[in-house]
C-alpha positions in Angstrom: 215.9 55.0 42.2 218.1 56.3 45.0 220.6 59.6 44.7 223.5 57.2 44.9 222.6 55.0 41.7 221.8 58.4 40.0 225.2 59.4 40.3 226.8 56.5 39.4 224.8 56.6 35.9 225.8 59.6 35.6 229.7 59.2 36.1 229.6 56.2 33.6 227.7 58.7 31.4 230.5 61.4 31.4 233.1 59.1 31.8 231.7 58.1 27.6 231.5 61.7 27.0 235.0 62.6 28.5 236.4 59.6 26.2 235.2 60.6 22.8 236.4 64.0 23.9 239.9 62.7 24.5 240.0 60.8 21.2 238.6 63.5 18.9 240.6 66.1 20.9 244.3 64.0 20.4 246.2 66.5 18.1 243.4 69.5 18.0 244.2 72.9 16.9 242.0 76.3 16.2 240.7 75.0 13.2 239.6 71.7 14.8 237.9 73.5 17.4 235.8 76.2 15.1 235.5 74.1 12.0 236.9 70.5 12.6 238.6 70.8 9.7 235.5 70.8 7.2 235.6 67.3 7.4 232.5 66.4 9.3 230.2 63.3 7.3 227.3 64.9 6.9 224.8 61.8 8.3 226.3 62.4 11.9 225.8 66.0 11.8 222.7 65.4 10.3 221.0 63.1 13.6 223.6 65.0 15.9 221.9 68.4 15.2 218.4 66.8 16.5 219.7 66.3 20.2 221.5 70.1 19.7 218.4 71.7 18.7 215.6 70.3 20.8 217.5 70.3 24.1 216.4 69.3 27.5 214.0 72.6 27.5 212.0 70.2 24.8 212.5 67.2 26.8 210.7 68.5 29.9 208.9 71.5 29.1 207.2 70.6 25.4 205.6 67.6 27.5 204.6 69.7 30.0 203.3 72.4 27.6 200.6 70.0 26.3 198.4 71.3 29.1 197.4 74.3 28.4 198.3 74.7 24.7 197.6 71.1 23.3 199.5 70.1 20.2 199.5 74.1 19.0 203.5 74.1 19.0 203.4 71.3 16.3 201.9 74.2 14.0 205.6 75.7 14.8 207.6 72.5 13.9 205.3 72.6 10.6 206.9 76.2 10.3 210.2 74.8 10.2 210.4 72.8 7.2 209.9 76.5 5.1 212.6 78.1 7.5 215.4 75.1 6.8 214.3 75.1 3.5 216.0 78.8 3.5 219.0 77.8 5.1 219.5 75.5 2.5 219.1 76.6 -0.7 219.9 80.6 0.6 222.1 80.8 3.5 224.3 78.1 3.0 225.7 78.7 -0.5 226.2 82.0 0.8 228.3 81.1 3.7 230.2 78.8 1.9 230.8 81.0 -1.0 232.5 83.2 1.7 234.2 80.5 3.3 233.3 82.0 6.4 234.0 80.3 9.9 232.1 83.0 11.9 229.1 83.5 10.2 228.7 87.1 11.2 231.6 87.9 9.0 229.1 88.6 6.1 228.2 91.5 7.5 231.4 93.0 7.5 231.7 92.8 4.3 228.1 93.8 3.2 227.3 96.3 5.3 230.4 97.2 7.7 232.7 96.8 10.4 230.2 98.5 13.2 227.3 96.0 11.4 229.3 92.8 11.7 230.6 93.9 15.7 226.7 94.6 16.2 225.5 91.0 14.7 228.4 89.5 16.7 227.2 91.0 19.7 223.3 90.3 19.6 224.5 86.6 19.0 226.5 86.5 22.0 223.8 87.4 24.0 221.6 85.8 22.6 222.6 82.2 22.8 224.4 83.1 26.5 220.9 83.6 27.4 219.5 80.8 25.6 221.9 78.2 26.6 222.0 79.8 29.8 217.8 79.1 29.9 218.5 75.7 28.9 221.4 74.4 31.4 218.8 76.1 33.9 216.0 73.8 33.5 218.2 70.6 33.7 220.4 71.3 36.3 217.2 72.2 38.4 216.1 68.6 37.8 218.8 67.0 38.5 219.5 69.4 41.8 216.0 68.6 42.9 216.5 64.6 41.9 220.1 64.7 43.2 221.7 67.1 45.1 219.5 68.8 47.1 219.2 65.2 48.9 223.0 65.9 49.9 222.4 69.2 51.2 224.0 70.7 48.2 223.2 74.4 46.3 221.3 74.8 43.2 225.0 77.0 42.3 227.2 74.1 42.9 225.1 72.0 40.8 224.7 74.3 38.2 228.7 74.8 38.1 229.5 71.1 38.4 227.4 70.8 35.6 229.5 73.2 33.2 233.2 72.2 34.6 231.7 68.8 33.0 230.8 70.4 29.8 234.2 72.7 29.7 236.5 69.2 30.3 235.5 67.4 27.4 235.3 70.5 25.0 238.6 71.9 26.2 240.3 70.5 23.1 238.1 69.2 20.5 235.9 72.0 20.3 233.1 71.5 17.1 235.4 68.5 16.3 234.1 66.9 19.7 230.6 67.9 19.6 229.6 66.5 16.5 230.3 63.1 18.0 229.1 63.4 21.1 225.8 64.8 19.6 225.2 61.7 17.7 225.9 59.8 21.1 223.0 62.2 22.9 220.3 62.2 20.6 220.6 58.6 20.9 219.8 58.4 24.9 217.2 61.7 24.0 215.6 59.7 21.5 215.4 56.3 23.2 214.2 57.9 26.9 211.1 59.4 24.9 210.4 55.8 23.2 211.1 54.2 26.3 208.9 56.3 28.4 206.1 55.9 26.0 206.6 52.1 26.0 206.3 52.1 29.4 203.1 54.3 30.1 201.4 52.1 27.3 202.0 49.2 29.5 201.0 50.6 32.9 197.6 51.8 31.2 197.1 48.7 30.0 196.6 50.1 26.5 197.6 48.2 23.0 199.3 50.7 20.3 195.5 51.1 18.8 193.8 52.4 21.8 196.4 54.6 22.8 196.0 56.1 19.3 192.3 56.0 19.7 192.4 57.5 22.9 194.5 60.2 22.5 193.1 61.2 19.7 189.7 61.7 21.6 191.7 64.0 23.9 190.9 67.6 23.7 194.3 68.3 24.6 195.6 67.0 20.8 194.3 69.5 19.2 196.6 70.6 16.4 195.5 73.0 14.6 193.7 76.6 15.6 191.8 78.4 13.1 189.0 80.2 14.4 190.6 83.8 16.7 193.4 85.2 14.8 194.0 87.0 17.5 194.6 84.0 19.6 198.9 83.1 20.3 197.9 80.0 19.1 196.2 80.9 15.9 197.7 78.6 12.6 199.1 81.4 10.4 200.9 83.5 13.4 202.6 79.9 14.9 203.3 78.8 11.5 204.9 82.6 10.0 206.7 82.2 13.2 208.0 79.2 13.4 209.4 80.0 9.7 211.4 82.7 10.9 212.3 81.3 14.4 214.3 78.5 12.5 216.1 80.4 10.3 216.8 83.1 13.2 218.2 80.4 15.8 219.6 78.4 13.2 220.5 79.7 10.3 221.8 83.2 11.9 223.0 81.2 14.5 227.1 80.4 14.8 226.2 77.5 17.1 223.9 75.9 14.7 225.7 76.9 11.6 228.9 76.1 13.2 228.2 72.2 12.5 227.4 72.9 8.8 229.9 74.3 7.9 232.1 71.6 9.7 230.9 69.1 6.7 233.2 68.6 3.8 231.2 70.4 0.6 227.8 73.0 0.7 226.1 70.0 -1.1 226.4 67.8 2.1 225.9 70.7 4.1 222.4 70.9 2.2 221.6 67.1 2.9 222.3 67.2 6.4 219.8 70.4 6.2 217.1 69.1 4.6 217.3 65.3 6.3 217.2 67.1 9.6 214.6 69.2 9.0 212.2 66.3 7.8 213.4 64.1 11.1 212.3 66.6 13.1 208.7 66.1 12.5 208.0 62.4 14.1 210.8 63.6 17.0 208.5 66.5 18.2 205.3 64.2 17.3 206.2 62.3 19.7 207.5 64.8 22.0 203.7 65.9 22.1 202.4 62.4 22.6 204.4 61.9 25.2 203.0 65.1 27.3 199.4 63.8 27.0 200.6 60.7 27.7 201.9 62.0 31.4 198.9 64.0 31.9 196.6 60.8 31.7 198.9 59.0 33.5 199.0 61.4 36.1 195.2 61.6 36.4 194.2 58.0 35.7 196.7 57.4 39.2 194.9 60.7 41.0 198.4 62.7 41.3 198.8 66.2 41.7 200.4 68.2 39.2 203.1 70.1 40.1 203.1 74.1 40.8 205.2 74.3 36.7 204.4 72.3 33.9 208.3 72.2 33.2 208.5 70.0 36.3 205.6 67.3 35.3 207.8 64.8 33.6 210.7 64.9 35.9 208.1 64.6 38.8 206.5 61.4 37.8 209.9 59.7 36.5 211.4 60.2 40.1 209.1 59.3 41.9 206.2 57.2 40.4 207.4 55.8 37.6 209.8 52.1 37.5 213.2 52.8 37.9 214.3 51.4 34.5 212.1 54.5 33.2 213.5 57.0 35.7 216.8 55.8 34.5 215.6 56.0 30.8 214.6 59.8 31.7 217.9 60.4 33.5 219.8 59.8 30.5 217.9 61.1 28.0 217.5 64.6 30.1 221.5 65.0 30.1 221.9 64.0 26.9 219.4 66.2 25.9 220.8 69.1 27.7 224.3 69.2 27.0 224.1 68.0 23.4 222.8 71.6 23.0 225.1 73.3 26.0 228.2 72.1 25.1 227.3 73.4 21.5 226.6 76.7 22.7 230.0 77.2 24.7 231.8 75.9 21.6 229.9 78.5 19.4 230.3 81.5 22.0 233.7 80.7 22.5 234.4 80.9 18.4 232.2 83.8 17.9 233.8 85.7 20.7 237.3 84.8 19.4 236.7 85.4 15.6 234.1 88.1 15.8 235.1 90.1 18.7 238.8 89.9 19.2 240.2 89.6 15.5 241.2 85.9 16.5 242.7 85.5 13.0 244.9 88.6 12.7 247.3 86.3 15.8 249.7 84.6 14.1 251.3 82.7 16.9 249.9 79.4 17.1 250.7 79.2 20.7 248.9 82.1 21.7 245.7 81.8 19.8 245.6 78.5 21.9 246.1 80.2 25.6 243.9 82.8 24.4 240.8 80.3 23.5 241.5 78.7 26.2 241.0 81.7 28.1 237.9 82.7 26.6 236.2 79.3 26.8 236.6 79.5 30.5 235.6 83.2 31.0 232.4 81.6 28.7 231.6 78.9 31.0 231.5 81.5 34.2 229.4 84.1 32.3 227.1 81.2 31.6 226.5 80.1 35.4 226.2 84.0 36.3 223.3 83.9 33.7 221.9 81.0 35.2 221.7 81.7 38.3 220.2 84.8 38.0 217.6 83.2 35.8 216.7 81.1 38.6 216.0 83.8 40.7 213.8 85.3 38.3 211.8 82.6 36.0 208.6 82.5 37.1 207.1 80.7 33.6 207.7 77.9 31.4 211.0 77.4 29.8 210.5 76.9 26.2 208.0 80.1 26.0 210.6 82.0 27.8 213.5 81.0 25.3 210.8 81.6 22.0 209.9 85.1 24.3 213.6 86.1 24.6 214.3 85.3 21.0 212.2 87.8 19.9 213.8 90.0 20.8 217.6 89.2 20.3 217.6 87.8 17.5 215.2 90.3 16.0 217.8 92.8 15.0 219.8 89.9 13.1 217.2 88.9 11.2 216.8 92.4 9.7 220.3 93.2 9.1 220.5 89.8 7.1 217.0 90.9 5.2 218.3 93.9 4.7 221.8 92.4 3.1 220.2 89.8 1.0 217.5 91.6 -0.3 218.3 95.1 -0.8 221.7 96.8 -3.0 221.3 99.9 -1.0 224.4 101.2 1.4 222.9 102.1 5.2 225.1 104.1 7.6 227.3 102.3 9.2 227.6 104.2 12.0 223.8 104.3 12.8 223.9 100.4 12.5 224.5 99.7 16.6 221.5 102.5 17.7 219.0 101.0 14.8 219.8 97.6 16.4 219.2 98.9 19.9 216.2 100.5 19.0 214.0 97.6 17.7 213.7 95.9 20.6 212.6 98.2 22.5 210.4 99.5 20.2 209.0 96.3 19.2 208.5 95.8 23.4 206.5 98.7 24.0 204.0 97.6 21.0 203.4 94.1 22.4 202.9 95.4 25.9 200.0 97.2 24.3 198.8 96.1 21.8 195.5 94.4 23.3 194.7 97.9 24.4 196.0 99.8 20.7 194.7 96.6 18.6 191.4 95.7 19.8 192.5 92.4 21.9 195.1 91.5 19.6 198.3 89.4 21.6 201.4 89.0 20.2 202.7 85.9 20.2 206.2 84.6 18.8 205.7 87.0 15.5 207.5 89.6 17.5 210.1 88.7 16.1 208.9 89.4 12.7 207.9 92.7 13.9 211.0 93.5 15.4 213.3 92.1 12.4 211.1 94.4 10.0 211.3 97.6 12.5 215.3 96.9 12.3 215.2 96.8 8.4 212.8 99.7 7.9 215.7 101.8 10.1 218.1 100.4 7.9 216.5 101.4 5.0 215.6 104.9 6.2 219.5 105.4 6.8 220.5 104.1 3.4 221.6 105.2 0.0 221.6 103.4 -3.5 224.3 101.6 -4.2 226.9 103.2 -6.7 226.8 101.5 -10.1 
């Protein structure tokens, strides 16, 4: 499939995107753009938040994970029913109880002003590096299946990339993105099938082999029982996976930000809990499809490529038909801005609300210049990020995002624990340091713990360690609560 044909699909792509922007964006204010309005059905936010939380890191990486840790993440996904299931019966009536549009405002009004500043700030940089992870992995594909044929830079990709994301955001904001979710996860969801479909055929295989035979595969394995010590032991993935959702969900404005878009808590809850039980068959087949590529790759004697991220871009450009490499084009944009455009919305609200008292402006006129301001002062941090992520990454994706969440979002989860499960006043003041702290200490323990632990690795339940070390500082700088 040439450069040229690439492009085109991609302009008639954007030029769908840039439409439903326009339409949804007719008449938008503030409260469009952080909360639509609260009148979002909750079915489309519901299959919208698929595409928004698996992103194009699961669209290339999870395949290409398959090879050297099986089906192990699915032990994660497995996690993630518990973790939603927290969100919706816990989080949720909270936040709407509160009527809160930034999250982080509970914190204010638990624990203090310093506590809610601090949670505001450890979410800001934690989803400006996630997204910022994200947008890198697909802009490198479509740089190396595009661009770099026209003697274009990785940077200008990477910023033509977010200029598209800003344009159709601009105005709609939350109000947008819950449509053009539903369109993404549609292209996501239909490249996977597609590509399946297809590999099928080119094997030769009927649907009851290719079961057969992959279930043979030592690479889909599931579960891993036997070294506790192991990353990829059942309990640790499983624990963590728990906590990772509610974490980078339910502490998270970008994901929350769609909830509480929907009209009452009890929808918010159905879109919860449908999303959470969609998600299992969607990373199933996530998984299947990596195995898939890897037979594919070595029944046709083709080297694998130097990253695993890089495997199923690899093959769709150049080996596969070009209805599937335009199948895989689609889906990877769709996968990666349904979560990108997300995440610039969410900055832009938290950074507004949270960090510049947004709602004490009572001129209409200049809230508007000022979000304007900040959702393009968002969308250069974010290419910043990436591109000195690119300089750096030397790993796959998806372990680096699970990695980096560890320990940013570490320090929100105990401030929340600490919140919802204690009466006792902390020191405000000491909030920020005890915040800092954790992560640091929490890095030098997993650097050695083989040699302090007999062997023992830490895997993604750092972020359990480091949430507890935060709430343990908490506590020690606390006081009962005044009857």
């Amino acid at each position: 499939m040439s450069a040229h044909w690439i492009l085109l699909v991609l302009l008639l792509y954007f030029g769908v995107l840039m439409l439903i922007g326009y339409l949804t964006g007719k008449q938008a204010d503030s409260y469009d753009f952080f909360v639509a309005r609260r009148q979002s059905p909750w079915y489309v936010v519901a299959f919208g938040m698929i595409g928004a939380s698996l992103s194009g890191v699961t669209f290339v990486s999870v395949p290409g994970w398959v090879g050297t840790s099986a089906f192990s993440y699915f032990q994660m996904v497995l996690g993630y029913l518990l973790g939603y299931a927290v969100i919706a019966f816990v989080l949720l009536p909270l936040y709407y109880r509160l009527n809160l549009v930034s999250i982080y405002s509970y914190l204010q009004e638990r624990i203090g002003e310093r506590a809610y500043k601090t949670g505001a700030a450890f979410f800001l940089l934690s989803r400006t590096i996630g997204a910022a992870f994200r947008l890198y992995l697909v802009a490198l594909v479509l740089h190396v299946g595009i661009f770099r044929q026209w003697g274009l830079s990785f940077g200008l990709t990477t910023l033509v990339s977010l200029l598209l994301i800003w344009l159709y955001t601009a105005r709609g904001g939350i109000k947008t993105i819950v449509w053009t979710d539903t369109l993404q996860t549609t292209f996501m969801l239909l490249a996977v099938v597609f590509t399946i479909w297809f590999i099928k055929e080119d094997l030769g295989w009927s649907w009851t082999e290719l079961s057969e035979r992959l279930s043979k595969d030592a690479r889909s394995q599931v579960f891993f029982w036997d070294n506790w010590k192991d990353g990829k032991f059942f309990w640790k993935q499983f624990i963590a996976g728990a906590f990772i959702a509610i974490v980078m969900t339910g502490l998270d404005q970008d994901m929350m930000q769609k909830n509480l878009s929907c009209r009452t808590l009890r929808d918010a809850q159905k879109n919860m809990i449908t999303f959470s039980w969609i998600l299992l068959p969607v990373n199933w087949l996530f998984l299947t499809l990596g195995l898939l590529l890897y037979v594919y790759a070595e029944t046709h004697g083709l080297p694998m490529p130097a990253k695993s991220d890089m495997l199923y871009p690899t093959l769709a450009f150049n080996h596969f038909h070009w209805t599937a490499a335009l199948f895989f084009l689609l889906g990877i944009t769709a996968a990666a801005y349904s979560s990108a455009d997300s995440a610039l919305t969410a900055l832009t609200t938290s950074f507004c609300i949270d960090i510049l008292d947004f709602e004490k402006i009572k001129d209409k006129d200049k809230q508007e210049r000022l979000r304007r301001r900040v959702h393009i002062g968002i969308t250069a941090l974010l290419w910043l990020v990436i591109m000195v992520f690119h300089r750096l990454n030397d790993e796959s994706v998806i372990s680096a995002i699970f990695k980096a969440a560890g320990y940013t979002y570490g320090p929100l989860l105990g401030m929340y624990a600490f919140g919802l499960l204690t009466r006792r006043r902390t020191n405000d003041k000491l909030v920020p340091w005890i915040a800092i702290a954790a992560p640091f200490i929490t890095w030098g323990i997993a650097e050695n713990s083989e040699r302090w632990f007999n062997g023992y690795q830490f895997g993604y339940e750092l972020l359990l360690l480091n949430g507890l070390l935060c709430f343990v500082g908490l506590w020690m700088a606390s006081r009962r609560a005044a009857v």
